[in-house]
N, C-alpha and C positions, 0 to 999 in steps of 0.2 A: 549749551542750553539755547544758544541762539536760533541754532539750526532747528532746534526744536520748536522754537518760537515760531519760526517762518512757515512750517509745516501748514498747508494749505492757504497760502499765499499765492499770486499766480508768479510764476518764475519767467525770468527773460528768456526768449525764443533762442531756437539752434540756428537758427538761418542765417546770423553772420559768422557765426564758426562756419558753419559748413560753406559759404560762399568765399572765408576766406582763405580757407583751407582748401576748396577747389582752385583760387586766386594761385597759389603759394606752388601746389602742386602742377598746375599748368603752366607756369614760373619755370620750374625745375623740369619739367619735362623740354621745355624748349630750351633750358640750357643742353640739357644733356641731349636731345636731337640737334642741337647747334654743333658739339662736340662731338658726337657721331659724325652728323655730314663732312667736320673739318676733318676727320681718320679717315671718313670711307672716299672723301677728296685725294689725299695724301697719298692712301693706300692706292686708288684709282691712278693716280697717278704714276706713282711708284711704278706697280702694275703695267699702265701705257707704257712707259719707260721701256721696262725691260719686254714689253711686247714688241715693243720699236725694235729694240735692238737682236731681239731674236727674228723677228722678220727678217733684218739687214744681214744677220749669220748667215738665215738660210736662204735667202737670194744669191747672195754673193757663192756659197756653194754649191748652189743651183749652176750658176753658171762659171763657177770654176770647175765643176763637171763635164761643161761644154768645151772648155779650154784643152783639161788635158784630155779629152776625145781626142779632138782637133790637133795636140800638142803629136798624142802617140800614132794619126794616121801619116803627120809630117815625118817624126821620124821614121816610121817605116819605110815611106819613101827614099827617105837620104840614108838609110842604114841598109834597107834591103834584110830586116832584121823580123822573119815575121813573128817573133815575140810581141810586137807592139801591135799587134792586131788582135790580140785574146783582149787586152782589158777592156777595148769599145765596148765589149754587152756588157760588161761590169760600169762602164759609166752612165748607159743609158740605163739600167736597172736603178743604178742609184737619184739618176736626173727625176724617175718616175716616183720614187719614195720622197724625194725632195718635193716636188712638185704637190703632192697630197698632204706632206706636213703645212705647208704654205696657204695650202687653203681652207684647213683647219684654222689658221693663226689669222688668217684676213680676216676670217668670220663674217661682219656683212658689211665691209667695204667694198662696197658694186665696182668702185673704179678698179682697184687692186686685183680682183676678181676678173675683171674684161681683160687688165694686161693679160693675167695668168692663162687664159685661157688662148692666147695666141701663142704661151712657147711648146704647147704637144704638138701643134704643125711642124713648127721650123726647126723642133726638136727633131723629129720623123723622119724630117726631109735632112737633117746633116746627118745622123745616123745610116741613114739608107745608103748616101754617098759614101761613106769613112767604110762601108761594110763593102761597098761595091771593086775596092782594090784588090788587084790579083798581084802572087808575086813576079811573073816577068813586068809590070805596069812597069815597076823601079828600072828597069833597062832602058826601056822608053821614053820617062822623064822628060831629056830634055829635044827627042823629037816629038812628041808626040801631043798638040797642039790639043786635041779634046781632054787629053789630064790635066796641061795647064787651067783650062777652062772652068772643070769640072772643078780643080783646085779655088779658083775665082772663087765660082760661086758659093765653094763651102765659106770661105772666108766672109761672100756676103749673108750668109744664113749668119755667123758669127756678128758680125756688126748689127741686123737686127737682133737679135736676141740680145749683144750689148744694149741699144737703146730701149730695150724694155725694163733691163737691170737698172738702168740709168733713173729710168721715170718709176718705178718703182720706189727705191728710193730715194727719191726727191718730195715723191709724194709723202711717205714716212716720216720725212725730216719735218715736212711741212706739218702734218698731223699732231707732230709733235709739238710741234712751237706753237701751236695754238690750243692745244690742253696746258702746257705751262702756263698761259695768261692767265687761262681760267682760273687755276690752283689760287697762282698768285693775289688773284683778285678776292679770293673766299679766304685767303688767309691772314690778308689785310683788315676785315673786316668784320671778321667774327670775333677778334678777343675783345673787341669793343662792344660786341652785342650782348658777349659772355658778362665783361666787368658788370653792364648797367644789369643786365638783371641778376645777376646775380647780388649786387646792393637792394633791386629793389624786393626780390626774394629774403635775402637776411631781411630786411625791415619787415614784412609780414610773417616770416616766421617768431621775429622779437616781440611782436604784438602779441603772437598769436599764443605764446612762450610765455609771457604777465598773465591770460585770461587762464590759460591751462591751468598754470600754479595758483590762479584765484580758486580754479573752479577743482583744482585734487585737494584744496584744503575742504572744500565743501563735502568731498567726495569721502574726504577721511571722516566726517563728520557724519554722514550718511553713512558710510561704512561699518559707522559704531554703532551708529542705531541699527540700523539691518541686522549687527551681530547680536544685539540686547533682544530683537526679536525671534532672532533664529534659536537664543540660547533657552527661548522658555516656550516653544513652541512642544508639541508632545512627539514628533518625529525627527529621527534618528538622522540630520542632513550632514554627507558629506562630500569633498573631491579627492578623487584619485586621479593621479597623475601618471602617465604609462613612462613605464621604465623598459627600453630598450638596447638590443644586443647589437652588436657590431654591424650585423643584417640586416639590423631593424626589423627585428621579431619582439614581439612583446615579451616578458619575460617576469616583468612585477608591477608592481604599481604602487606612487609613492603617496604615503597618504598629504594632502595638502591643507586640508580643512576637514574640521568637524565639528559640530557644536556641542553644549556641554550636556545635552543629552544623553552620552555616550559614559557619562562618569556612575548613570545610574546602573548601567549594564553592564559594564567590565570592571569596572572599580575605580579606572584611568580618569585624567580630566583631558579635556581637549589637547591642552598646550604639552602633558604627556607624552604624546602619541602622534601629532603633528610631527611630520618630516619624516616619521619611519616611514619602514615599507609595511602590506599589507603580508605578506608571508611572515614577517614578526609577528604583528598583535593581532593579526587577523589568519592564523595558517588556516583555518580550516576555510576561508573563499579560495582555496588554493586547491580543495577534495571536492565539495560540494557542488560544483559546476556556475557558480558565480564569476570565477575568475574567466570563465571559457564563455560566461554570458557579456561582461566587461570589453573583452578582448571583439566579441560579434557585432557590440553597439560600435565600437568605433570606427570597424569596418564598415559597417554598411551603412553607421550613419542615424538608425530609423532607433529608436526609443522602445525599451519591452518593458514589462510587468511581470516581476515574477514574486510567487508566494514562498517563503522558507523557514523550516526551522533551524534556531540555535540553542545547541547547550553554552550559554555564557554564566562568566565565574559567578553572576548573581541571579542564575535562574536559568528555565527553559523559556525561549519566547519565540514566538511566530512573527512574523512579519510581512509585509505587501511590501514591496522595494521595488518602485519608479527608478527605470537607470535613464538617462540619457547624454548624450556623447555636449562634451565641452573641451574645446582645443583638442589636447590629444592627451585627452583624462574622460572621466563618466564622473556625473553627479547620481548620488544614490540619493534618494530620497525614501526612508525603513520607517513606515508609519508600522507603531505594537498593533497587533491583532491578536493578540493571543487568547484576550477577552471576550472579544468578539467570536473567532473561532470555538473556545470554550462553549460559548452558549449555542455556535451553528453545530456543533458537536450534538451537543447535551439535545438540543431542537430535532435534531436530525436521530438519536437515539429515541426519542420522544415519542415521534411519532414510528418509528419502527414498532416499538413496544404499544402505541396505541393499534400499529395495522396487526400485529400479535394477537395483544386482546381482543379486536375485532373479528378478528378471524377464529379465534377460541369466543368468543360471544358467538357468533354462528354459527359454529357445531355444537357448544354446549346448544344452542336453544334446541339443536336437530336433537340431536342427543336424549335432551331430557323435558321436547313434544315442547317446547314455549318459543310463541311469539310477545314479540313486541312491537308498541305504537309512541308516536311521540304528537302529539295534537297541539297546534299553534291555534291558543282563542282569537287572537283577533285577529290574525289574518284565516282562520279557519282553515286552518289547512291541514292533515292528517300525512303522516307517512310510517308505513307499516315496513316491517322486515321482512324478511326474505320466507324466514318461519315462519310469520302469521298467515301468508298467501297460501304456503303448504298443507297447511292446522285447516284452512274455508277448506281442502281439495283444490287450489290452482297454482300454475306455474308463479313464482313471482313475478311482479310487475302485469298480471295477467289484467286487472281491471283497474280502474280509479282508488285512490285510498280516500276512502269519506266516512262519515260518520252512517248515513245512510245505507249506503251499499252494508257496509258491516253489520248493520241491523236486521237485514234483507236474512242474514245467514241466521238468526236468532230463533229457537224450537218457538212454534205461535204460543204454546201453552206459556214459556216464559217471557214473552217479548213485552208483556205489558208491566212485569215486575219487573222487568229490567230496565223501563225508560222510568216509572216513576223511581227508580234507586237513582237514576241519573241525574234527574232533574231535583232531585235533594242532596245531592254531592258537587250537581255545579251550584247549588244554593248557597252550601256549607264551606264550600274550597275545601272539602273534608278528604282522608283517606278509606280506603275501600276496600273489601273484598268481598267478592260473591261468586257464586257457582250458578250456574245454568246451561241450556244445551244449547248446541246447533247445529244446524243441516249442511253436512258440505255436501262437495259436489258429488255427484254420483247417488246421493239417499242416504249418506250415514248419518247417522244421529251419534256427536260426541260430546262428552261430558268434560266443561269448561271450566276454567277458574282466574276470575281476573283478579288482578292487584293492582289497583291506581293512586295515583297521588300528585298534589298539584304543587310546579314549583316557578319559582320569580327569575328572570334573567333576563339582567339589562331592562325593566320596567315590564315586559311582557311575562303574560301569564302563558304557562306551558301546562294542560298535562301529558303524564307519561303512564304506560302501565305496561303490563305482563301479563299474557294471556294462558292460560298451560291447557297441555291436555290430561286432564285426570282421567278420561274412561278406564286405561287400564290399572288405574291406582284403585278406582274402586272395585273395579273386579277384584283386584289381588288381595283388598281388602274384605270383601264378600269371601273369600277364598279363607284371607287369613283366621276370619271370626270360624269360620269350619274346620280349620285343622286346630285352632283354641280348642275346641270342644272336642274335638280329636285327642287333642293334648292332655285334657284334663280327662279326658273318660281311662286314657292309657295311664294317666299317674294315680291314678283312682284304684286301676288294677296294680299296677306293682306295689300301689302301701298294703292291695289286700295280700300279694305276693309273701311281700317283706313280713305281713301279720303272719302266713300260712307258714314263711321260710321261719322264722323266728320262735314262732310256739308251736302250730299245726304237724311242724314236720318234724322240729326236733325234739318234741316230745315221747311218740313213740319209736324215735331212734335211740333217745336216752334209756328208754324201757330196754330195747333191745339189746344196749350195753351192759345195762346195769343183769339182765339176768344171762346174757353171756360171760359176766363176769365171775357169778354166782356157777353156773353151769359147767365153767372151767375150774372152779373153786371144791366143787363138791364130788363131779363126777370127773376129773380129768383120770382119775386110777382105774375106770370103769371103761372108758374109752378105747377101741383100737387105736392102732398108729393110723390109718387112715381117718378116723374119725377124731382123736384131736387133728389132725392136716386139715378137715374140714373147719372144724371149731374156731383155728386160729385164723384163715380165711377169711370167716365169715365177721372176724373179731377187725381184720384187717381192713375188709370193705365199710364196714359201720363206722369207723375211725376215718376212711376218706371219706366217705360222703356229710359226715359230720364236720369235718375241714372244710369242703366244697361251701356245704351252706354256711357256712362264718366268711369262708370268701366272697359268694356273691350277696349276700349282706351286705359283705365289709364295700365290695363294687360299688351296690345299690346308692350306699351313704354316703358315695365322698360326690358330695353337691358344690356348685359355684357357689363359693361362700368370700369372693372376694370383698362383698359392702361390709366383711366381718375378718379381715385380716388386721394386724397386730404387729408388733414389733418380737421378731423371732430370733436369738439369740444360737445360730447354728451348731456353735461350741458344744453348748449343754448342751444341744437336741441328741447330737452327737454319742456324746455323753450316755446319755439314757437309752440312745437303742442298745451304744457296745453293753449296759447293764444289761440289759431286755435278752443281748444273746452270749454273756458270757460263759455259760456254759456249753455252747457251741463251739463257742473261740478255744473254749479249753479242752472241749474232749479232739478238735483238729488242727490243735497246735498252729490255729495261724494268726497270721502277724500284719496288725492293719497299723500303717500309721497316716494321719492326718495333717495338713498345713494348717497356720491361723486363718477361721473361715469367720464371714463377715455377720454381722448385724442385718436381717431384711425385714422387710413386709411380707405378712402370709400368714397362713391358718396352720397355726403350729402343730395341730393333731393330723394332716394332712402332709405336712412336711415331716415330721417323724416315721408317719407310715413308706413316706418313698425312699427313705433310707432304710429304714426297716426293710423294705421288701429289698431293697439291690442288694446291704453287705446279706443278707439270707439267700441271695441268690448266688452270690462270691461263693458262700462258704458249702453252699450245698454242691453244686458242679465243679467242686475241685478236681485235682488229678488223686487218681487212687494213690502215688508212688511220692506224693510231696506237698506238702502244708500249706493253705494256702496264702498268697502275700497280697495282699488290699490295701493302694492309696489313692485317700482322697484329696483332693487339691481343687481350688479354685481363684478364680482372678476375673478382675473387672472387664471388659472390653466396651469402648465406643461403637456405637452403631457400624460404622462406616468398619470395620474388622469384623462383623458379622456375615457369613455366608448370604448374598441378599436368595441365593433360593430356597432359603429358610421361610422366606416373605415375613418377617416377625416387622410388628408396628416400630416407628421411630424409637428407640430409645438404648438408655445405655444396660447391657445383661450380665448377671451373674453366671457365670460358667463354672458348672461343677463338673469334674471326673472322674470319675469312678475306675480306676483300672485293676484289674485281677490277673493273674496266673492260673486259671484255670484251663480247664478242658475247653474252651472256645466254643465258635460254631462257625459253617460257611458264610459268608458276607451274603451270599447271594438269596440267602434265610432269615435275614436281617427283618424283611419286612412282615413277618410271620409273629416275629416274637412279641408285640405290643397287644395281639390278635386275641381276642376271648377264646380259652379252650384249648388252643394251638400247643402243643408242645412238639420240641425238636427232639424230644428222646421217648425213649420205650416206658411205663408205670414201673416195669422191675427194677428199670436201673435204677432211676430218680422217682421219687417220692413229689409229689405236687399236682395242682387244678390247673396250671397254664392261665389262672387269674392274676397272679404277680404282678410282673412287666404291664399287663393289662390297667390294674390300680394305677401304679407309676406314671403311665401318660395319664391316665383322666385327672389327676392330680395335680401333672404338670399343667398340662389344658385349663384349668381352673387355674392357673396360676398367670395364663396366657404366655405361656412357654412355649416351649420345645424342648424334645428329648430323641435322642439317635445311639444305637447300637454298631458296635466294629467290633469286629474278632476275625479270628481266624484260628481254622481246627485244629484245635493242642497247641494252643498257642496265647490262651488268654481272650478276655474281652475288654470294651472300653465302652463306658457311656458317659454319653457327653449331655449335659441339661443346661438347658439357656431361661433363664429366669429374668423377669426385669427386677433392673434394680434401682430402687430409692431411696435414698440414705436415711433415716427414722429422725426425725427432728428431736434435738436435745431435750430431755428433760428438764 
C-alpha cells in the first residue's frame, strides 16, 4: 500500500545508477584489459622467445650448410672420392630454403634483413668454387699453387659468412634481453593495478548491490500492481518463451505469462497454464499459422497484426493479436473482437441487402412505370430517381431536380390544380394523392399518380413521394369496363342457353321419347326388321342427346363457388357415389377399395360430382376379359414436394389417386382428355359426350387445384388431383 501511496510522487532520477554503473563497468573493463595486456605480454613474450630461438636453429643451419659444403669439397680433394661432389647442389638447394625461411622469421627487423641479404653472394660465390673441381685437381693438390689459393679463398668466403652468423646472433640474443625487461617491468606492476581496482570496483558494485535490492523490492511492488492491472484489463496478454532444438530451430514455445483473462476462455486460470508449452494448451497455434507467425517476429525483429478465429472450450471468438518479439519469446497481446466483427458482419450484410433492395427498388420502379422524389424543405433541395427522369422522357441525371423544372412537365389544363393542391398540403403537412397529366419529352401526354407524405428526421422536414405511370392502367381499365359488358352480354346468353337447354329443348325430345316409346310399344309386331333397326336407333340417339344436355348443363353449373365452400367429410362423399353407382359395381364385378381419406374445404356437390365422374369412367373403360380393380388413396404433401411446374400457389395439397386396371390410353393423348367433346374412342365402343373429364377439371379449377392423367394402352390409368388443403377448425 505504500507503493501505492507514493504513485504520482516525483521519484529519484537514474543518473547515478547509471553513472555508477558506467563507474563500475569501466572499473572492470580496465581490469580485464590490464589482464589481457599482462597474457598478450607473456604470450608475446613467450612467442619472441621461441622466435629467438627459432631464428638461432635456422642460422646456425644456414651455415652448417656452408660447412658441410665446404666439409664434402675438402674431402673430395683428400679422398679423390667423387661421391662428395653430388651432395654440393643438395646443400646449396637447402642453403636457399633456409635462407627464405629466415626471412619470413625476421619479419621487419631491417638490421637482420641487411645481414641476410649479404649470404646469396658469398653463398654464390663458394658454391661456384666447390662446383669448379675436376677429378685430376686431387693429383695436383699439392703442386698446384692456384687450388691452394682457390682453397684460401673458399675458406675466406667461410669466415665471412661465419661473422654474419656471428652478428646475427648476437643481435637475437640482444633483442631478446631487452623484451624480458619489458615483460618484467609489466609484471611487476599490474597485480597492483589489478588489486586496487578491483577493491575499488567491489566497493561500487556493493553500493550498487544495496540500491538494486532497495529498488527490486519496489519493483516487486510495481510488479503486483502491473499484474492487478493486467488481470482486469479485457485483453487476452501473454509471453511465450521459444523453446529450441539442439540447432537452434524453434520448435515450441513455453508459455511464461498470462493474465487471468485467459480463465474466461479455456476454463484454465493463469497459474494453470504458466510454464507449459503451447502445443499442450494451445495445440491448435501449432495448425493455424500462429506458430509460423511467432517463429517470423523473432526473426526479423519487426512487430505484426494478425486477426483469428478460435473455437475455445468456452466459445467461438475472434480476435486482433498484437505480437511483438521480447528476448527470445513474442508478447501476444488478443484484444476479443468477436463483437465488434459480429456487427461489421451484420453492417456489412446490411448494407448488401440495402444495395439488393436498391437495386430491386429500381427495377421494380422500371417494372411497374414509378418514380420517385425525396424533397429537403429547408434546404430545398429535390432529388429524383433514376425512374422519375424516364416517366419526363429523359435520360437520368439529364437536368436539375427542382420543384420548378418538374412543374414545367405538368398538362397546362392541370397545372393550376395541381399547385393550389400543393400549397394546401404544405399548409396541412398532410398526405396526398392525385392524378394528373404531363408532357414528356417528345409530345406525350401521360397520365400520372402521385402519392406524398411528409416525414421528420433528425429535426428536418422531408417530403417524399411516388410518382406512377397510370396511362396504361387506364386504358386497360376503359378496356376492362368493355369486356365487363362483354362479359355480362355472354352470361346473359348462356342463362338464356341453360333456359332453352333445360326446357326449350328437352321438352320436345321428351315428346319424342315418350311417343317412341309408345311407337315401339304398339307397333313393334307391325314393323319390319329393318324398321324396328331404324326405331331402336332413333330410340338410341334421343337417349344421347338427352345425356348430352344434362351434361352441358351439368358443365354450365359447376361455377366458382369457393366464398361457399364447407367442411367436406370425403368418407361419406365417398360413400354416396359407391351408392350412386352400385349397381354398376355389380353388374361388373369390380372391386374398389379406398384408404382413410381426410376432412377438407369445398363445395360438396362439386366434390361428389368429380368422383362421380372418375370411378364412372373406371368402370366404363374397363377391359372386356377382366373386372375392374379401382383404388383410391390419398396423402398430405408440403409444398416444397410439389411438382413446382404445376405453378400451384404456396401451400400445403391434398393428393388424391385414382388408379384403375383398365383399358388405358397413350400418354401422348393425355392432353386431349380434359378437352370439351374430345373422345379417345369410337360412340360404338363406348357410350358417352367427352364432358366427363371435362367437369372434373372445371371442378378442380374452382377448387384452385390441379388434376393430370397417366396411362398407358392396356395397361390401366392413373389420375392424380392436388387440392389445397386446410384443416376445418374444431367444432
Amino acid at each position: 500500500m505504500a507503493f501505492l501511496g507514493n504513485l504520482g510522487k516525483k521519484k529519484p532520477g537514474v543518473l547515478p545508477y547509471v553513472l555508477l554503473l558506467v563507474l563500475a563497468v569501466i572499473v572492470l573493463f580496465y581490469i580485464a584489459y590490464t589482464s589481457y595486456r599482462q597474457n598478450q605480454a607473456l604470450r608475446e613474450s613467450t612467442e619472441l622467445v621461441s622466435n629467438t630461438q627459432e631464428v638461432i636453429n635456422e642460422i646456425n643451419m644456414l651455415f652448417a650448410n656452408y660447412m658441410g659444403a665446404e666439409s664434402a669439397g675438402v674431402k673430395y680433394l683428400i679422398s679423390n672420392d667423387s661421391t662428395y661432389l653430388s651432395p654440393i647442389q643438395g646443400f646449396k638447394d637447402k642453403s636457399t630454403l633456409y635462407s627464405k625461411r629466415l626471412a619470413n622469421l625476421f619479419g621487419n627487423n631491417a638490421e637482420q634483413i641487411k645481414r641476410l641479404e649479404l649470404v646469396p653472394e658469398l653463398s654464390a660465390q663458394l658454391f661456384g668454387d666447390l662446383r669448379s673441381f675436376e677429378p685430376e685437381t686431387a693429383e695436383k693438390f699439392l703442386q698446384s699453387q692456384t687450388l691452394r689459393d682457390r682453397i684460401s679463398k673458399i675458406e675466406g668466403y667461410l669466415d665471412s659468412l661465419e661473422n654474419i652468423k656471428a652478428e646475427m646472433i648476437a643481435s637475437e640474443y640482444a633483442l631478446l634481453k631487452e623484451r624480458r625487461q619489458a615483460y618484467e617491468s609489466k609484471v611487476t606492476l599490474t597485480p597492483l593495478n589489478i588489486l586496487y581496482s578491483s577493491l575499488f570496483a567491489l566497493g561500487v558494485l556493493m553500493f550498487a548491490f544495496s540500491k538494486i535490492n532497495s529498488d527490486r523490492k519496489k519493483m516487486g511492488a510495481t510488479r503486483s500492481f502491473l499484474r492487478n492491472i493486467l488481470s482486469t484489463v479485457q485483453s487476452t496478454i501473454s509471453y511465450f518463451e521459444a523453446v529450441r532444438n539442439d540447432e537452434g530451430d524453434i520448435v515450441d514455445f513455453t508459455i511464461r505469462y498470462t493474465n487471468d483473462k485467459i480463465l474466461e476462455l479455456i476454463g484454465k486460470s493463469a497459474e494453470e497454464i504458466e510454464g507449459n508449452l503451447i502445443s499442450e494448451e494451445y495445440p491448435f497455434l501449432m495448425e493455424n499459422g500462429d506458430f509460423e507467425v511467432f517463429m517470423e517476429v523473432i526473426t526479423t525483429g519487426k512487430a505484426q497484426e494478425v486477426e483469428r478465429e478460435y473455437d475455445l472450450p468456452n466459445g467461438h471468438f475472434v480476435f486482433c493479436n498484437e505480437i511483438a518479439k521480447l528476448h527470445d519469446g513474442v508478447t501476444v497481446v488478443a484484444q476479443d473482437i468477436t463483437l465488434r466483427k459480429e456487427a461489421e458482419d451484420q453492417l456489412r450484410q446490411t448494407n448488401e441487402e440495402l444495395e439488393v433492395q436498391n437495386a430491386i427498388l429500381k427495377d421494380s420502379e422500371v417494372v411497374a412505370s414509378i418514380g420517385s422524389y425525396t424533397w429537403d424543405i429547408a434546404a430545398n433541395t429535390i432529388h429524383y430517381s433514376d425512374n422519375l427522369y424516364r416517366l419526363l422522357g429523359h435520360e437520368p441525371g439529364a437536368f436539375e431536380a427542382s420543384y420548378k423544372n418538374f412543374m414545367s412537365f405538368v398538362h397546362p389544363e392541370d397545372l393550376r390544380r395541381l399547385k393550389e393542391g400543393n400549397r394546401e398540403i404544405f399548409r396541412q403537412k398532410m398526405r396526398s394523392e392525385r392524378t394528373y397529366r404531363i408532357n414528356a419529352k417528345g409530345g406525350e401526354t401521360k397520365h400520372v399518380q402521385s402519392m406524398d407524405h411528409f416525414i421528420k428526421k433528425k429535426g428536418d422536414t422531408y417530403m417524399v413521394g411516388v410518382v406512377r405511370d397510370i396511362t396504361s392502367h387506364l386504358k386497360n381499365e376503359r378496356e376492362l369496363v368493355a369486356k365487363n359488358r362483354e362479359l355480362q352480354r355472354s352470361n346473359s346468353e348462356l342463362e338464356s342457353f341453360n333456359r332453352v337447354a333445360s326446357h326449350d329443348l328437352q321438352e320436345p325430345l321428351r315428346k319424342i321419347q315418350m311417343f317412341i316409346s309408345r311407337l315401339y310399344e304398339f307397333e313393334k309386331n307391325r314393323l319390319s326388321e329393318k324398321g324396328t333397326d331404324y326405331l331402336e336407333r332413333i330410340e338410341s340417339s334421343a337417349n344421347r342427346m338427352q345425356y348430352l344436355i344434362r351434361n352441358l348443363l351439368s358443365y354450365s353449373r359447376v361455377a366458382d363457388e369457393s366464398g361457399k365452400q364447407t367442411k367436406v367429410d370425403l368418407n361419406f362423399l365417398l360413400e354416396k357415389v359407391l351408392d350412386d353407382l352400385s349397381q354398376k359395381i355389380e353388374e361388373t364385378g369390380a372391386q374398389i377399395t379406398a384408404s382413410e381419406l381426410p376432412v377438407v374445404y369445398g363445395t360438396e356437390f362439386q366434390l361428389g360430382q368429380l368422383f362421380l365422374n372418375l370411378l364412372s369412367n373406371s368402370l366404363k373403360y374397363k377391359k372386356h376379359d377382366r373386372a375392374p380393380e379401382i383404388v383410391v388413396s390419398s396423402e398430405i404433401v408440403p409444398y416444397h414436394k410439389v411438382d413446382p411446374a404445376l405453378n400451384l400457389p404456396r401451400s400445403r395439397y391434398l393428393r388424391l389417386t385414382f388408379v384403375d386396371n383398365g383399358i388405358g390410353f397413350d400418354q401422348n393423348q393425355s392432353h386431349k382428355i380434359f378437352k370439351l367433346f374430345e373422345r379417345l374412342h369410337a360412340t360404338s365402343a363406348f357410350s358417352g359426350t367427352g364432358l366427363g373429364l371435362a367437369i372434373c377439371e372445371k371442378i378442380v379449377e374452382n377448387h384452385r387445384g390441379h388434376i393430370a392423367a397417366f396411362g398407358k394402352h392396356n395397361e390401366g390409368a392413373r389420375i392424380i388431383i392436388h387440392l389445397p388443403h386446410r384443416t376445418p377448425p374444431n367444432p
